[in-house]
C-alpha positions as CSV (number, residue, x, y, z in Angstrom):
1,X,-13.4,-7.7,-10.8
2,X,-13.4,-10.8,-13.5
3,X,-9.6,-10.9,-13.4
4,X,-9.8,-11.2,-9.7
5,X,-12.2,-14.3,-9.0
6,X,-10.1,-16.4,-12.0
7,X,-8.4,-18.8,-10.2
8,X,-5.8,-21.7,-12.8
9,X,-4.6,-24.2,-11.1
10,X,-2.9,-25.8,-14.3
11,X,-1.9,-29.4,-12.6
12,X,-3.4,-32.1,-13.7
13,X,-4.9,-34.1,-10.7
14,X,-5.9,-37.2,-12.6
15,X,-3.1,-39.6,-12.4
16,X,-3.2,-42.4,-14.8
17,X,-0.7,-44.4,-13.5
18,X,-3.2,-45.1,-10.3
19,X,-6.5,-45.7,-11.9
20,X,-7.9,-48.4,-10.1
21,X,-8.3,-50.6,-13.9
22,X,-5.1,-49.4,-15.5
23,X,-5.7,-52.2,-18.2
24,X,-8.4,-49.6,-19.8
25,X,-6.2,-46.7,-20.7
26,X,-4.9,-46.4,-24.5
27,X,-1.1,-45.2,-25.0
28,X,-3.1,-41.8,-25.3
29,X,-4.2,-41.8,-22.0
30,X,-7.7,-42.2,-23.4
31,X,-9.7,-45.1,-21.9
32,X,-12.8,-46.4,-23.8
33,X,-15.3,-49.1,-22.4
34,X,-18.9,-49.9,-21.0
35,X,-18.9,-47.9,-17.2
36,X,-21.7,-47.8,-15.0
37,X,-20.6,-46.5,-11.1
38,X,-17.0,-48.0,-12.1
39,X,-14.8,-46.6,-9.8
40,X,-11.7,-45.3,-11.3
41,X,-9.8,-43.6,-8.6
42,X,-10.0,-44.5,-5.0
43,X,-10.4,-42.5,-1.5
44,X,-6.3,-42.8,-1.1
45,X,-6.7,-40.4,-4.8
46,X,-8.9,-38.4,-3.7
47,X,-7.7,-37.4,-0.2
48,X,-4.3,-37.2,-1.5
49,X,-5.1,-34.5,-4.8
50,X,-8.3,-33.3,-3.4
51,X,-9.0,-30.8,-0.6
52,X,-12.4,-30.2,1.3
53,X,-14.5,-27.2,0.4
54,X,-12.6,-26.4,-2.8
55,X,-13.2,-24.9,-6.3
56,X,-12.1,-27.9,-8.7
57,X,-12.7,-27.4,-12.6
58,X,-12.9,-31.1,-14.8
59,X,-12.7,-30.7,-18.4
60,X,-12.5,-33.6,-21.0
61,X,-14.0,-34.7,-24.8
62,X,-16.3,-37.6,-24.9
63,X,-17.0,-40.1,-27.9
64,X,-19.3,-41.9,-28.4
65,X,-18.6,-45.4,-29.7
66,X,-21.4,-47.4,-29.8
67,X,-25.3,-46.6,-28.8
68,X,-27.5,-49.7,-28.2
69,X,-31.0,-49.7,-30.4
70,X,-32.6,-50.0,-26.9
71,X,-34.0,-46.8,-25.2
72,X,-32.0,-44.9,-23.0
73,X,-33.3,-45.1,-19.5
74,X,-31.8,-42.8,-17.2
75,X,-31.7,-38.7,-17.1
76,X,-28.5,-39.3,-15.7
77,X,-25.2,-41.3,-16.1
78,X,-24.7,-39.8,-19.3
79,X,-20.9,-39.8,-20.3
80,X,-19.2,-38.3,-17.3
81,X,-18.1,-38.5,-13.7
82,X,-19.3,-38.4,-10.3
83,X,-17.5,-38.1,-6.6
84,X,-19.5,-40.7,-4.5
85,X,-18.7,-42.2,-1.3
86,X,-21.0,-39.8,1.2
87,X,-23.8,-37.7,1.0
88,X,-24.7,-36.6,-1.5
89,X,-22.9,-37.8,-4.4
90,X,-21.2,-34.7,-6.2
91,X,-21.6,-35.1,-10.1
92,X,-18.7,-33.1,-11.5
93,X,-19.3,-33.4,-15.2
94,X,-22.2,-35.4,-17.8
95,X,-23.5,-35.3,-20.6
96,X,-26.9,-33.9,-20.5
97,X,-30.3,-35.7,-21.8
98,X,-31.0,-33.5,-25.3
99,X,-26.8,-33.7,-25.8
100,X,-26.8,-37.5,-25.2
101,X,-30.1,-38.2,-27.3
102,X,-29.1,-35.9,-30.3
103,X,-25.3,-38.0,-29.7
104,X,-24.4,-40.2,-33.2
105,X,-21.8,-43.1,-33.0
106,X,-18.4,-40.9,-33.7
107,X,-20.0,-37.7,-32.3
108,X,-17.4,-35.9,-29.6
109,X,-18.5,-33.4,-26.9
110,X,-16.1,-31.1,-24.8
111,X,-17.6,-30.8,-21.5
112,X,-16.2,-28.5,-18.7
113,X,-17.3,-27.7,-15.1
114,X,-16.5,-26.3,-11.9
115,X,-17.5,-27.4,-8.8
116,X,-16.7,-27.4,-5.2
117,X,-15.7,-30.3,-3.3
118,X,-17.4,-31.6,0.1
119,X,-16.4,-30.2,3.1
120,X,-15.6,-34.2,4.4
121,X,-13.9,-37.0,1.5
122,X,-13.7,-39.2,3.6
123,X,-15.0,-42.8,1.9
124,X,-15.2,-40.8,-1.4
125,X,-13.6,-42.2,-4.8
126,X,-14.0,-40.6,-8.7
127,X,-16.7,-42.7,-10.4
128,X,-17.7,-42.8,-14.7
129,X,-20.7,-43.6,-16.4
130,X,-21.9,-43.8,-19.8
131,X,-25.3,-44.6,-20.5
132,X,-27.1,-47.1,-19.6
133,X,-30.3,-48.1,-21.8
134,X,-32.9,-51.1,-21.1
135,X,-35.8,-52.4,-23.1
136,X,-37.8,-53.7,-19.8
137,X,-35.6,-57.3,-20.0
138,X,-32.3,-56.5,-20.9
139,X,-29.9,-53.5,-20.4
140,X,-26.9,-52.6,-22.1
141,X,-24.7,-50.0,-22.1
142,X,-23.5,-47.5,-24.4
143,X,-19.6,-47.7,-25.0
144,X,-17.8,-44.3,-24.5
145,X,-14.4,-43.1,-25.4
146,X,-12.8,-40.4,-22.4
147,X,-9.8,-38.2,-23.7
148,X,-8.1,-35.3,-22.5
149,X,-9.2,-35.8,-18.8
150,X,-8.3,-32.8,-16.6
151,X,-8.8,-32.1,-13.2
152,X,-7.4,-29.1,-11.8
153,X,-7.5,-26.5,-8.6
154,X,-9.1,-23.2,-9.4
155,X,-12.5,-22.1,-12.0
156,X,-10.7,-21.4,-15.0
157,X,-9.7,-24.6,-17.3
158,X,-6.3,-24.5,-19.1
159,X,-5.4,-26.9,-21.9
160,X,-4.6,-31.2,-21.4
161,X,-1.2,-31.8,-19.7
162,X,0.0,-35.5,-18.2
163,X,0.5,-35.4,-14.4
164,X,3.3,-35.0,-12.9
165,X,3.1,-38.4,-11.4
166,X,2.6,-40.3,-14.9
167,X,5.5,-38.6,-16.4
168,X,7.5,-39.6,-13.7
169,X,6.3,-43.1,-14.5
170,X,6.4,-43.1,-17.9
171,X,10.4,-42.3,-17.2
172,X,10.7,-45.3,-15.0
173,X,9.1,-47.6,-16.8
174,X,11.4,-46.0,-20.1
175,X,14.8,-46.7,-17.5
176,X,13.3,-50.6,-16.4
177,X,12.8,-51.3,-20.2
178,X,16.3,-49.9,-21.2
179,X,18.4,-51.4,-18.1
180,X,16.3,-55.3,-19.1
181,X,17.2,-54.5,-22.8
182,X,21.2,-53.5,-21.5
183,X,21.0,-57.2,-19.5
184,X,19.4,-59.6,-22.3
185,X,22.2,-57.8,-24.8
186,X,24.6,-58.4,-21.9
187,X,23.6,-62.3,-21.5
188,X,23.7,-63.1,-24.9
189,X,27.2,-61.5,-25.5
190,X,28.0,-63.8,-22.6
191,X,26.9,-67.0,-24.1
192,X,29.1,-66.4,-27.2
């Protein structure tokens, strides 16, 4: 009966190569920074990966970078991602309040979670948060370092692969650089 209700997916949905601040991902595709309801994919993303009414699973390792001296002020928002857009806002994956508050810069959680998606995306995008902590006067936020992102179909997680659609880039961008290389060697050969 277990056997039956697994369901892998093993595509990875979350494509690098269209985050809407591309500027924040590392060669690793890790991307580190200081997020509060920062969208990072858009409804075009999600209506083209995601379908209503369906088992997702996310899965991906957290770091914490830096945690302002300030009290934390929120129960939620801690190191993860939400699907917001409509009602109600679907938190996929965060860090919970005793995980964050025991968290020391350099500490890394794994979190996983399956969840199902809305039975309408429309006006829906992938948000992340870290944590955002406030002394009454001023608020800062903690800076978080998001590896190993995964979004696939299905309830059973399987281990970190690029998508598709970033290899492919990664391939065009490798061709661009090689055929501008081939032309400056060609243009200087030509001037001699």
């Amino acid at each position: 009966q277990l056997v039956k209700d697994i369901e892998i997916g093993g595509r990875n949905l979350i494509t690098f190569s269209l985050f809407s601040s591309p500027d924040i991902i590392d060669s690793d595709r890790s991307f580190t920074g200081r997020f509060w309801a920062t969208h990072i994919l858009d409804n075009d993303w999600v209506l083209s990966f995601l379908k209503p009414s369906t088992k997702y699973t996310i899965r991906y390792k957290v770091k914490l970078i830096e945690k302002p001296d300030m009290p934390n002020v929120e129960t939620w928002g801690l190191g993860g991602f939400i699907l917001y857009g409509g009602t109600p806002a679907l938190h996929l994956s965060m860090l919970t309040p005793e995980e964050y508050a025991e968290m020391n810069v350099g500490d890394i959680i794994a979190k996983e979670k399956t969840f199902t998606t809305p039975n309408d995306l429309t006006g829906y995008r992938l948000y992340c948060y870290t944590a955002n902590h406030s002394d009454g006067t001023n608020t800062e936020k903690a800076k978080m370092q998001f590896k190993e992102l995964k979004l696939e179909k299905g309830n059973k997680a399987t281990d970190w692969t690029p998508a598709p659609e970033d290899v492919e880039a990664e391939i065009n961008d490798a061709k661009q650089e090689a055929l501008t290389a081939a032309g400056n060697a060609q243009n200087t050969a030509d001037s001699l």
